[in-house]
C-alpha positions as CSV (number, residue, x, y, z in Angstrom):
1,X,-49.8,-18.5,32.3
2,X,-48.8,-20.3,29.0
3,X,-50.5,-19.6,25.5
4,X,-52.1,-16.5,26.3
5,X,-52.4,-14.0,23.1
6,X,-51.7,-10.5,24.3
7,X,-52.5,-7.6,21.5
8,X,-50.3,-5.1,21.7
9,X,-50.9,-1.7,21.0
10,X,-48.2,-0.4,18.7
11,X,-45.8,-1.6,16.4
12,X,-43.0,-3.3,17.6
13,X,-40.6,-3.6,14.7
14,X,-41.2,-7.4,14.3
15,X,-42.1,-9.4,11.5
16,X,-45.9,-10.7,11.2
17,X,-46.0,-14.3,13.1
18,X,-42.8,-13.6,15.1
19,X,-43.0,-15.2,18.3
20,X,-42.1,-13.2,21.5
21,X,-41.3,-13.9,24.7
22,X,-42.8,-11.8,27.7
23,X,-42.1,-11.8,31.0
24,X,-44.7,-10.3,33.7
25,X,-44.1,-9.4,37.2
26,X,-46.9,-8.8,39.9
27,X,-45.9,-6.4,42.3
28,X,-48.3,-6.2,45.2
29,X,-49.7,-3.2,47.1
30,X,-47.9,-2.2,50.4
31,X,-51.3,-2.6,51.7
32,X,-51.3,-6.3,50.7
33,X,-47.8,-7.1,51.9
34,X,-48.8,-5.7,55.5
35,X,-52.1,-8.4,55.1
36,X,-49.7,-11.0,54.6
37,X,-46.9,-9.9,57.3
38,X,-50.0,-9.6,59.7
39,X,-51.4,-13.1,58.4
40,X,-48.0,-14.9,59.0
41,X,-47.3,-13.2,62.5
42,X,-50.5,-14.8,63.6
43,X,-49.9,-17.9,62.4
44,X,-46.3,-17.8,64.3
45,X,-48.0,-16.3,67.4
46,X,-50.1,-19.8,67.4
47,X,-46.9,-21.6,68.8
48,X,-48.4,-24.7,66.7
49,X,-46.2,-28.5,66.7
50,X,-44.5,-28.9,63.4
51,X,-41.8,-31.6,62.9
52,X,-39.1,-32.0,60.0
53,X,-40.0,-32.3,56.6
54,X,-39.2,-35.5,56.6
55,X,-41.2,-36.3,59.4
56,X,-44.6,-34.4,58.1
57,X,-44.4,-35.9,54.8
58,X,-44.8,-39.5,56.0
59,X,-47.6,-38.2,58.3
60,X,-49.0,-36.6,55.5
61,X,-49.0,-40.1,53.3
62,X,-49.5,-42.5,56.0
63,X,-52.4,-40.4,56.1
64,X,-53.8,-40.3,52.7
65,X,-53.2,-44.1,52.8
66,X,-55.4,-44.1,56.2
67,X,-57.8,-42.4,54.5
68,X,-58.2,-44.5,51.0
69,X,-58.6,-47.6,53.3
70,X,-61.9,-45.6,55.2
71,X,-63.6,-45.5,51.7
């Protein structure tokens, strides 16, 4: 997120107006990272078709062309 004003709570040392840089890390429950381990083995377990990138990304366009021309 960009432009966000966070208030902090204390005094930092810095001058009024000085512009700081802050870096926030999201670090997600165990509980979440099992969801998501559970989420892709089930997805895996589905066997599906995939091609190479290459491949997809042409379907994927050819596609969206296909589909402008139905309108």
């Amino acid at each position: 997120m960009v432009g966000k004003t966070i208030l902090l709570e204390s005094e930092v040392g810095l001058p009024d107006g000085a512009h700081v840089e802050v870096e926030i890390r999201f670090q997600p429950s165990a509980e979440t990272v099992a969801k998501r381990q559970q989420a892709l083995q089930r997805l895996l377990a589905m066997n599906l078709p995939v091609a190479d990138w290459e491949q997809m990304e042409q379907e994927i366009v050819q596609g969206a062309i296909d589909g402008e021309a139905v309108r």
